[in-house]
C-alpha positions as CSV (number, residue, x, y, z in Angstrom):
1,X,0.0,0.0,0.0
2,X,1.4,3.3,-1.1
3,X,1.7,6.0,1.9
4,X,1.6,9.4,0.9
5,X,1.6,12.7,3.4
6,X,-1.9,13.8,1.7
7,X,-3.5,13.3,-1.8
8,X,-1.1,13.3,-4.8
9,X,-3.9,14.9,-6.8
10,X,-2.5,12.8,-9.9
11,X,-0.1,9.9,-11.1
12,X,-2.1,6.6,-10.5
13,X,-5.3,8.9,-9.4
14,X,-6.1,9.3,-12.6
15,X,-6.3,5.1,-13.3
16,X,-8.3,5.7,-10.4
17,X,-10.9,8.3,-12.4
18,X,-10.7,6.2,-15.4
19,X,-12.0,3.2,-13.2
20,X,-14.4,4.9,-11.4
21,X,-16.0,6.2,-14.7
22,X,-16.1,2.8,-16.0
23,X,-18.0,2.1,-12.4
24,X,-20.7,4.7,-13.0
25,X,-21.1,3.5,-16.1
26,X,-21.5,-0.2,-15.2
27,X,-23.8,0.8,-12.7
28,X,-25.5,4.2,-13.0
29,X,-26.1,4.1,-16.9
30,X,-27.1,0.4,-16.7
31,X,-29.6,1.3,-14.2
32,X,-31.3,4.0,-16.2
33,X,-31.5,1.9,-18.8
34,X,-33.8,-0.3,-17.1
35,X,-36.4,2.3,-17.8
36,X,-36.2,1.1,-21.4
37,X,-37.2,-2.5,-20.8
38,X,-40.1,-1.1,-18.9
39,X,-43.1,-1.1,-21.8
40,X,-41.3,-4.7,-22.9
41,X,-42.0,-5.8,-19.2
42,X,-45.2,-4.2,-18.9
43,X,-46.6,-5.6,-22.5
44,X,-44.6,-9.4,-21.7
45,X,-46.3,-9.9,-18.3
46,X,-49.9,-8.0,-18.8
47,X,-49.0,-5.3,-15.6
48,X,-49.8,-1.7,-14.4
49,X,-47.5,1.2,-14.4
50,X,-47.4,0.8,-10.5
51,X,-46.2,-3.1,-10.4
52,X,-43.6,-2.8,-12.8
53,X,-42.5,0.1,-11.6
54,X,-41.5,-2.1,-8.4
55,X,-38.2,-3.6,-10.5
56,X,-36.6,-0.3,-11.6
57,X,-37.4,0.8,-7.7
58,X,-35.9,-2.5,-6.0
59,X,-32.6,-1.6,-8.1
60,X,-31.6,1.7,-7.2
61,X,-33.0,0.5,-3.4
62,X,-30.9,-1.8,-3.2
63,X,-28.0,0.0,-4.8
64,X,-28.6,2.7,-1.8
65,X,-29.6,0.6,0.9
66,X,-26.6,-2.0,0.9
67,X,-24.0,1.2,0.3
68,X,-22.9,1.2,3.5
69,X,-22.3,-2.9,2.9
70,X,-20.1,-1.8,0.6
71,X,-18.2,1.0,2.3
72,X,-17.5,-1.5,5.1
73,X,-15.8,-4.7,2.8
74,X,-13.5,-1.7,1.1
75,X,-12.5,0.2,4.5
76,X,-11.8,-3.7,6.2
77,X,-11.2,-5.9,3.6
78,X,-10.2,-4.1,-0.1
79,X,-11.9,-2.0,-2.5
80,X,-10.5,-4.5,-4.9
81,X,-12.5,-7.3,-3.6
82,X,-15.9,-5.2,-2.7
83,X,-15.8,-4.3,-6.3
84,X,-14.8,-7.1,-8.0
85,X,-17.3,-9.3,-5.8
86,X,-20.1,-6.7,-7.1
87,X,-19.7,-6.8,-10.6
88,X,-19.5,-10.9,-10.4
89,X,-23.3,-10.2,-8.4
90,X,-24.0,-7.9,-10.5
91,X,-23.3,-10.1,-13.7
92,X,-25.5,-13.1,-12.4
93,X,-28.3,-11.1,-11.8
94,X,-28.8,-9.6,-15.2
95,X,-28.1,-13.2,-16.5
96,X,-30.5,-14.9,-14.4
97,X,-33.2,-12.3,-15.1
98,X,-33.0,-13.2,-18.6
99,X,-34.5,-16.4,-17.9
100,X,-37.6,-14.9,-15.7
101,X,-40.8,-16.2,-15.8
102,X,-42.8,-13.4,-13.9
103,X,-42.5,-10.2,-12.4
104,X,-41.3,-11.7,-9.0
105,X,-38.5,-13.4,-10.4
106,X,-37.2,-10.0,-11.9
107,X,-37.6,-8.5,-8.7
108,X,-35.1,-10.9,-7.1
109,X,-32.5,-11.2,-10.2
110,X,-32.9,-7.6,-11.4
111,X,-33.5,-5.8,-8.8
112,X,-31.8,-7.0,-5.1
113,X,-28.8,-9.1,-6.8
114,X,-28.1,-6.9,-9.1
115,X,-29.0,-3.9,-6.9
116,X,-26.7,-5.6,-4.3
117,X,-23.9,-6.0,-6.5
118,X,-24.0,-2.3,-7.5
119,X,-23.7,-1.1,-3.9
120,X,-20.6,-3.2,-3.6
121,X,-19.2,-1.0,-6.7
122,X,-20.8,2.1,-6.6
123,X,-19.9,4.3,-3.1
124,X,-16.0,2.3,-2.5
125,X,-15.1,3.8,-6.4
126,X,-16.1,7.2,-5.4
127,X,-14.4,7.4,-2.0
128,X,-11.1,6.1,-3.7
129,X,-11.5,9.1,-5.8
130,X,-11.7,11.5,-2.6
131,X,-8.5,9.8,-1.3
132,X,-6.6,10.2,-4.6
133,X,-7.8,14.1,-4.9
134,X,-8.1,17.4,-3.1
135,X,-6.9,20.9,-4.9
136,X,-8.6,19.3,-8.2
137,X,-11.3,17.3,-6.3
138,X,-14.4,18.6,-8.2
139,X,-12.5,18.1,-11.6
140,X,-11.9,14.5,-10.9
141,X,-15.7,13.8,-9.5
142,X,-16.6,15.7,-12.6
143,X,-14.8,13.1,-15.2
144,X,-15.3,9.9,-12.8
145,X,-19.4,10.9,-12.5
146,X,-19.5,11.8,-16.2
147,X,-19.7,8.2,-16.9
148,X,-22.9,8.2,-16.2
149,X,-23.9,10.4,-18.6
150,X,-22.0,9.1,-21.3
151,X,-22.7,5.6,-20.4
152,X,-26.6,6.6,-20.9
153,X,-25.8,8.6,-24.1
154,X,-24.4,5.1,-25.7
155,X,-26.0,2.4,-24.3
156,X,-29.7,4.1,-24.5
157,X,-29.9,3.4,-28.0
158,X,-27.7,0.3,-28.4
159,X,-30.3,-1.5,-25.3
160,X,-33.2,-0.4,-27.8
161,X,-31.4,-2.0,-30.9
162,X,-30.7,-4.9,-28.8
163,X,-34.1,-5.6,-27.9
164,X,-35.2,-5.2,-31.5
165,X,-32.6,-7.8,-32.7
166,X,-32.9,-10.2,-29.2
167,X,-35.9,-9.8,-27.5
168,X,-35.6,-8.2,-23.6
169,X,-34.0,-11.6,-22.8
170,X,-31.0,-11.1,-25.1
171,X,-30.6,-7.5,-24.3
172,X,-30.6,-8.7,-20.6
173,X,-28.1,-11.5,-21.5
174,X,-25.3,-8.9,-23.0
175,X,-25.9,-6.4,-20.5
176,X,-25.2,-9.2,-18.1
177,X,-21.8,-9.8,-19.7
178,X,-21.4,-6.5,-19.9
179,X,-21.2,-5.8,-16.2
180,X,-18.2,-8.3,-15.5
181,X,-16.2,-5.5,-16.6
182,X,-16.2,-4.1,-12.7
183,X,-14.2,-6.7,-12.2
184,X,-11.2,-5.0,-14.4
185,X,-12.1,-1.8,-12.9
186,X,-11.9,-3.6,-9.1
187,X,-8.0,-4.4,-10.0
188,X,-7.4,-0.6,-11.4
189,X,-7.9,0.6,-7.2
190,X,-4.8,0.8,-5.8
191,X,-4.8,0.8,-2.3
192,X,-3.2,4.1,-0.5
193,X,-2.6,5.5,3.2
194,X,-2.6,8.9,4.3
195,X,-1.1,11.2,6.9
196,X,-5.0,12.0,8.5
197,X,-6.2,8.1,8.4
198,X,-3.2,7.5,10.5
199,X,-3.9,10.2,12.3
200,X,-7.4,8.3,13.1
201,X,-6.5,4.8,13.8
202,X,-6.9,3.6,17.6
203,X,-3.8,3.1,19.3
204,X,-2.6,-0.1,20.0
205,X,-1.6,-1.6,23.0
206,X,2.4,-2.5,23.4
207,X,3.9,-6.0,23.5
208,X,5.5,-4.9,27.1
209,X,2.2,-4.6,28.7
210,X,1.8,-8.5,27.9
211,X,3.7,-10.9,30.3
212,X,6.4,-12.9,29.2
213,X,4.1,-15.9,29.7
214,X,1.3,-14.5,27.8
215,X,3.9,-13.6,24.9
216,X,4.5,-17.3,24.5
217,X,0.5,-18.6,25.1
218,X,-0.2,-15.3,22.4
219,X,2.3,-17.1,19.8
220,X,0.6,-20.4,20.1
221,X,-2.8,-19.5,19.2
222,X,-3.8,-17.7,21.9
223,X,-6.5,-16.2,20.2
224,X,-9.2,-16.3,22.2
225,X,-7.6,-15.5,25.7
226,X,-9.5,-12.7,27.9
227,X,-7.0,-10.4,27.4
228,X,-7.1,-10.4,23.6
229,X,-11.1,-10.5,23.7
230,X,-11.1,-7.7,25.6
231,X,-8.7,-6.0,23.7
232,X,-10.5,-6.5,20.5
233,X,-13.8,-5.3,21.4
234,X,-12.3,-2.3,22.7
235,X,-10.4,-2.0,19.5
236,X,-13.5,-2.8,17.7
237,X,-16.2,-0.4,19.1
238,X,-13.4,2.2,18.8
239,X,-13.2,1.9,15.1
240,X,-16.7,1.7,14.8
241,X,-17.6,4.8,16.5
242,X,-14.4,7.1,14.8
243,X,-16.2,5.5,11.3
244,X,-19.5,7.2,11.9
245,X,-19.1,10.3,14.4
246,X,-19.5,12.0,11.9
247,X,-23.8,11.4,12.3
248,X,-23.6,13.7,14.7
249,X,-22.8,17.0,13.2
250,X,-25.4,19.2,12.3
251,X,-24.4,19.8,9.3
252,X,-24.3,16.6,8.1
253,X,-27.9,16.0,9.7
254,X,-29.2,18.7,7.5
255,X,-27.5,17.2,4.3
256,X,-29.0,13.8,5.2
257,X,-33.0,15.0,5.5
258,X,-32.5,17.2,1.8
259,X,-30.8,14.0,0.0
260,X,-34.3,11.9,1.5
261,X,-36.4,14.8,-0.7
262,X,-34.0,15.2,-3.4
263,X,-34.0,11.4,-4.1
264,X,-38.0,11.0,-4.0
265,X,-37.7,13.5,-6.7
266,X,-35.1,12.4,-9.6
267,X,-36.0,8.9,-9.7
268,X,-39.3,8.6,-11.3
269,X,-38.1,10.4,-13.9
270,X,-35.5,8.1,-15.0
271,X,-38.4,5.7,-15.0
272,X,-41.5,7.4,-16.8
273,X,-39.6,10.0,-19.0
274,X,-39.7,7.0,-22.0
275,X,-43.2,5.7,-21.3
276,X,-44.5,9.3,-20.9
277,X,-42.7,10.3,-23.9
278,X,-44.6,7.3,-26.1
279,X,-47.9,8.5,-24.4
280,X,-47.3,12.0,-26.0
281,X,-47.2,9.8,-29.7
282,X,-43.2,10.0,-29.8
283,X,-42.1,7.0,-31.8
284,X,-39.6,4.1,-30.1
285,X,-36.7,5.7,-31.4
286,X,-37.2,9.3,-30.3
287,X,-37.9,8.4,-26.8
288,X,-34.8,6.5,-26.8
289,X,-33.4,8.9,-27.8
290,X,-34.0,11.4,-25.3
291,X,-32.4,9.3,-23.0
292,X,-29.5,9.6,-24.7
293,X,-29.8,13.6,-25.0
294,X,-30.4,13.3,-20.9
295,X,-26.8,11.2,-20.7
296,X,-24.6,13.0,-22.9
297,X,-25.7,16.6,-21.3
298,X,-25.1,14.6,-18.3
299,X,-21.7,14.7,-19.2
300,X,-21.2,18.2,-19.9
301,X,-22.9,19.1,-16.5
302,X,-20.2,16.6,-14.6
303,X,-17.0,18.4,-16.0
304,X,-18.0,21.7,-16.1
305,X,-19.5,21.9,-12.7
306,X,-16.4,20.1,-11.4
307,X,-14.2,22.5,-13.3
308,X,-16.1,25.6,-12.2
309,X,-16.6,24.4,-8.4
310,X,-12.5,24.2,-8.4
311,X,-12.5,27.7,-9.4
312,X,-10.9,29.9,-6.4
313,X,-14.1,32.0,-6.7
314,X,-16.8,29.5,-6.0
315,X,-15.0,26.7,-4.1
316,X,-15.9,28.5,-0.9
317,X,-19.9,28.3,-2.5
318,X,-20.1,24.6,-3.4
319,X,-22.9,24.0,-1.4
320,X,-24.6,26.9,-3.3
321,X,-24.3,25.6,-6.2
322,X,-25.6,22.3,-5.6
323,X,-28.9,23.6,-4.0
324,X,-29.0,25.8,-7.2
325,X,-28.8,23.1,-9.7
326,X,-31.1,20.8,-7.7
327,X,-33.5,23.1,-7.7
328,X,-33.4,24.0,-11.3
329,X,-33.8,20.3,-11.8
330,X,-37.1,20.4,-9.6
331,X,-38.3,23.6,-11.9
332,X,-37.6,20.9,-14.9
333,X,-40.3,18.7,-13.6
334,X,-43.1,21.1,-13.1
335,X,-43.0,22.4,-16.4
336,X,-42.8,18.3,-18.0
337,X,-46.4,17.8,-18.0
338,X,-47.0,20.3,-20.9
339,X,-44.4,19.1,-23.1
340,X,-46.3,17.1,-26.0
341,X,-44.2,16.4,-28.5
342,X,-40.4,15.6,-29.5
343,X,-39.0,19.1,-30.3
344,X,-40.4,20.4,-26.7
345,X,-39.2,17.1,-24.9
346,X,-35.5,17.4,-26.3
347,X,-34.9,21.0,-24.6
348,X,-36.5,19.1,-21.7
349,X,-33.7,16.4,-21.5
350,X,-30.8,18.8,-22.0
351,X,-31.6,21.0,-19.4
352,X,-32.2,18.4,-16.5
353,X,-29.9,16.1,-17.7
354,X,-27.2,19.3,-17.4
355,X,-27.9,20.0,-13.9
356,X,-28.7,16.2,-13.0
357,X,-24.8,15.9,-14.0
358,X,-24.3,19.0,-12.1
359,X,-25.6,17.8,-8.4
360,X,-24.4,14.6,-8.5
361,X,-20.9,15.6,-9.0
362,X,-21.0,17.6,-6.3
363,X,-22.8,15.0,-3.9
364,X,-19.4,13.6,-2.5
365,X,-17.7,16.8,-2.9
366,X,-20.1,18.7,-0.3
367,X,-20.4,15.3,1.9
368,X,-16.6,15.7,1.9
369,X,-16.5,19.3,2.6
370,X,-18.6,18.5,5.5
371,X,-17.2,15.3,7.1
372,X,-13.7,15.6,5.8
373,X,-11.3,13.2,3.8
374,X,-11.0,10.4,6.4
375,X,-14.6,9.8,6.4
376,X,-15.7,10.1,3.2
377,X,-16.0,6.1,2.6
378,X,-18.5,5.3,5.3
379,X,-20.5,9.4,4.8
380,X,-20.7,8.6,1.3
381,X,-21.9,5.3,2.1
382,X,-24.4,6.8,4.7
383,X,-25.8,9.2,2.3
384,X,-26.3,6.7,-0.7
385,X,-27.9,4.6,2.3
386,X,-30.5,7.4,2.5
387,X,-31.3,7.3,-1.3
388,X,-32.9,3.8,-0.6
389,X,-36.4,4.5,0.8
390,X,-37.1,7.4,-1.8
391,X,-35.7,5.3,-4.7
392,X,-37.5,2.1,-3.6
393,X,-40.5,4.2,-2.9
394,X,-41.5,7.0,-5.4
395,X,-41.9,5.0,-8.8
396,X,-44.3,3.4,-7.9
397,X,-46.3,6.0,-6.0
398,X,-45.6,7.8,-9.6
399,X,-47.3,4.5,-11.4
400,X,-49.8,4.5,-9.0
401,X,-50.7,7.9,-9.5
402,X,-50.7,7.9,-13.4
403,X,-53.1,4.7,-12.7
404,X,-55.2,6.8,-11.1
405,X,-55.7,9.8,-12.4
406,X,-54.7,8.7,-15.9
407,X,-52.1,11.2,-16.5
408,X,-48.6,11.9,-15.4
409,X,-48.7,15.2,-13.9
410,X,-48.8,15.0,-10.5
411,X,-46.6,12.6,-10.5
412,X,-44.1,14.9,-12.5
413,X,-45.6,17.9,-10.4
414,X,-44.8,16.0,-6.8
415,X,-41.2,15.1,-8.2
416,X,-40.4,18.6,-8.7
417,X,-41.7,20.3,-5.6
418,X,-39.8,17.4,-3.7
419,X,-36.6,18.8,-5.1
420,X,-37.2,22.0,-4.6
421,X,-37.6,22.2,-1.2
422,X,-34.5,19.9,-0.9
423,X,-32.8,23.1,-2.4
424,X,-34.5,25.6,0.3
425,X,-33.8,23.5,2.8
426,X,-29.8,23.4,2.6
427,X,-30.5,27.4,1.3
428,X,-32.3,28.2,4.6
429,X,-29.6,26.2,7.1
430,X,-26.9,27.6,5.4
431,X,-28.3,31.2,5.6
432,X,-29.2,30.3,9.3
433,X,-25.7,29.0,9.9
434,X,-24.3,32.7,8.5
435,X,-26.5,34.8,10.3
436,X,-25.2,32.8,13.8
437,X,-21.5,33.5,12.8
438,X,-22.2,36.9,11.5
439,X,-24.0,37.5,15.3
440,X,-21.0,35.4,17.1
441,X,-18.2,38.0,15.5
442,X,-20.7,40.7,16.6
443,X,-20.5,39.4,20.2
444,X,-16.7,39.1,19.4
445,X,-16.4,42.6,18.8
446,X,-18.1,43.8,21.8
447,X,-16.8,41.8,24.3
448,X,-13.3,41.6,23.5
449,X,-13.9,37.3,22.7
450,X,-11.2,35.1,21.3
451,X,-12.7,33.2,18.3
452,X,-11.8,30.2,16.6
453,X,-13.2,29.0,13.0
454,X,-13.3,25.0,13.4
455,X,-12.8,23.1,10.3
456,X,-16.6,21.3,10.2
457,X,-17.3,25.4,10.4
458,X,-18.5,25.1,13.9
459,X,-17.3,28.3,15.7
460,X,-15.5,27.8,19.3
461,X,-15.2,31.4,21.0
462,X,-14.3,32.5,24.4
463,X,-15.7,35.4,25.9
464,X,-13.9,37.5,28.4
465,X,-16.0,39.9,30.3
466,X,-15.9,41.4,33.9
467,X,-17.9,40.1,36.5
468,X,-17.3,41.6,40.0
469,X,-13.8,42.7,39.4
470,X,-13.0,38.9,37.8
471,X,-12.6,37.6,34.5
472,X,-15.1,35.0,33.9
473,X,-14.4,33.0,30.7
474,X,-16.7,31.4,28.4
475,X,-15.6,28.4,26.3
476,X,-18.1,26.6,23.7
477,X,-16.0,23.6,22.7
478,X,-16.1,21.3,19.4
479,X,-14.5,19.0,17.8
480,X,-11.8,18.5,15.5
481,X,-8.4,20.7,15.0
482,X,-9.4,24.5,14.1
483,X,-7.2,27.1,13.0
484,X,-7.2,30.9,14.6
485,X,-9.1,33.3,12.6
């Protein structure tokens, strides 16, 4: 394992990118390409919108919901293995769901073995990235999530071709063999060790403190002595806790509740924009089509975002400007619903598609601007965690409400207010987190306080004021180093 004072921000990082896009293209584009089998699934098996909406759903829940599965083989056993492990999952559920027989069987195959392979790939790729990056951090996001978008742009057409020429079943086949290429992209991450992980890891206890006598028992197997029990679960719950302390800081908290809304939103989309598109009397090709618009603006949105965002003048605004492009995203949806034809639909796609590219970029970057470099594995696990429920649940609250009213805008009209108040919500803590530092410095100011800006941006200030002739001082502590300001 290579040890490096901090993030070499190139050399093998950049194999590191490069497997990581292939990653998000295995997995993300893959995923959205689901959306195409849907009228072939629908039309095979004689179902509602609401039913077969369950697969798509069961495959990005599980993607989400087992994240943190993955985060945990790649921060204890390898990246290489969690990944490679996936895409062989991954593999044998597209395979085996070309044999299906009913809408069940895809939800196991398709949707939780797949889904589970995914998670194994998806969050460990992107936290290697993190490791591997900081002064160019949104730039390398930006190419590594762009393969998304591209991945979309290609396969969107070639999945429709394929089911023309091979049925669903083929299509499912070759997408199944497909996917095995995670397993090249498992051997591309390289293992490395930093200055802060060391920095985190427990201490451990001396050979001196062990007798003599125990030194020779402890070389014969002595595994499962008191001593070393003890040790271990100490060890143990140590590790665990310094993995996910990071739950606790407010900021993080408010990042968590505005991923729940801005997940319910983005995912039926992915699902319905093809069927709606077909609904509106846009032909087979044209709807695949627009998928493909949707990926290869995707693109666009994940470099240039991560190019501007390393900019000196908005790198201090990140979290700006992913509230702003989620909520442009959410003003996409709302207008959906009176777009009726092909030449309206395709401005549709490029817009969203931009700014879909856009927020997802920055997704690790803010969660690592918040939790910091060390943790980024197991928050970025957390966070795609927190995708599950909304993923698993709003397709097919979207099927069930284009079964019942008959058309798809509420559904499109529910997605987009969801986002949008995702976007006020991180707008209204962050302005509520400025106005308490602007009032702290105030009190600074008056009362002669000694201020410090903690790196989380939590504020630590003492206040020195007289009090019957003494100086009384006030100390709000946090945690983490901080710098003077």
């Amino acid at each position: 394992r290579a040890r490096h004072p901090g993030p070499p921000d190139g050399g093998w990082g950049w194999m590191i990118v490069a497997g990581c896009f292939l990653v998000t293209i295995c997995t993300r584009a893959v995923t959205r390409c689901i959306s195409i089998f849907f009228v072939e699934f629908q039309a095979y098996f004689g179902q509602d919108y609401a039913r077969t909406a369950w697969i798509h759903s069961i495959v990005d829940c599980a993607t989400m919901l087992c994240a943190p599965l993955g985060s945990l083989i790649s921060n204890h056993v390898s990246c290489q293995v969690g990944i490679m492990l996936g895409g062989l999952l991954a593999s044998a559920g597209l395979i085996l769901s070309s044999f299906a027989t009913s809408l069940e069987h895809l939800y196991l195959s398709l949707g939780i073995l797949t889904g589970l392979g995914f998670a194994l790939c998806y969050s460990p790729a992107i936290a290697m990235v993190g490791k591997y990056f900081n002064k160019r951090k949104a730039l390398a996001y930006g190419i590594a999530m762009s393969g998304s978008g591209i991945g979309t742009f290609i396969l969107a057409p070639v999945v429709q071709l394929l089911i023309e020429q091979f049925s669903w079943r083929g299509a499912l086949l070759i997408l199944g063999g497909f996917v095995l290429n995670l397993c090249v992209c498992g051997a591309l991450m390289r293992p490395i060790a930093l200055k802060e992980d060391r920095k985190t890891a427990p201490e451990f206890p001396e050979q001196d403190y062990v007798p003599k006598a125990q030194k020779r028992d402890l070389k014969r197997m002595s595994v499962c002595s008191p001593l070393i029990k003890a040790w271990s679960h100490e060890c143990l719950c140590y590790c665990s806790w310094k993995e996910y302390d990071f739950l606790l800081m407010p900021g993080f908290m408010v990042l968590a509740v505005s991923v729940l809304f801005m997940a319910y939103g983005c995912s039926p989309l992915f699902v319905y924009l093809v069927p709606y598109a077909l609904s509106v009397g846009v032909s087979h090709h044209q709807a695949a089509f627009l998928m493909s618009i949707l990926g290869v603006v995707d693109i666009i949105g994940n470099i240039t975002f991560g190019w501007l965002t390393d900019r000196r003048c908005l790198k201090k605004h990140r979290h700006f400007c992913y509230l702003f492009a989620v909520g442009m995203d959410g003003l996409c949806c709302l207008f959906l619903p009176v777009l009726k034809n092909f030449p309206l639909l395709a401005p549709f796609s490029f817009t969203f598609g931009y700014f879909d590219g856009a927020y997802v970029t920055l997704i690790p970057v803010v969660t690592a601007d918040v939790v910091g470099t060390s943790s980024l594995s197991s928050a970025l696990g957390v966070v795609y965690f927190l995708h599950a429920i909304p993923y698993l649940v709003s397709p097919p609250v979207a099927g069930w409400l284009v079964d019942t009213t008959g058309s798809y805008t509420a559904s499109f009209l529910l997605c987009g207010f969801s986002m949008i108040f995702s976007s006020m919500l991180l707008c209204f803590a962050r302005l509520a987190k400025k106005i308490k530092r602007t009032h702290l410095r105030s009190l600074t100011n008056d009362t002669g306080t000694k201020q410090h800006i903690w790196t989380n941006g939590a504020i630590a200030y003492s206040v020195t004021a007289e009090l019957d002739q003494k100086d009384v001082e006030f100390l709000a502590v946090d945690t983490n180093s901080y710098s003077n300001r």
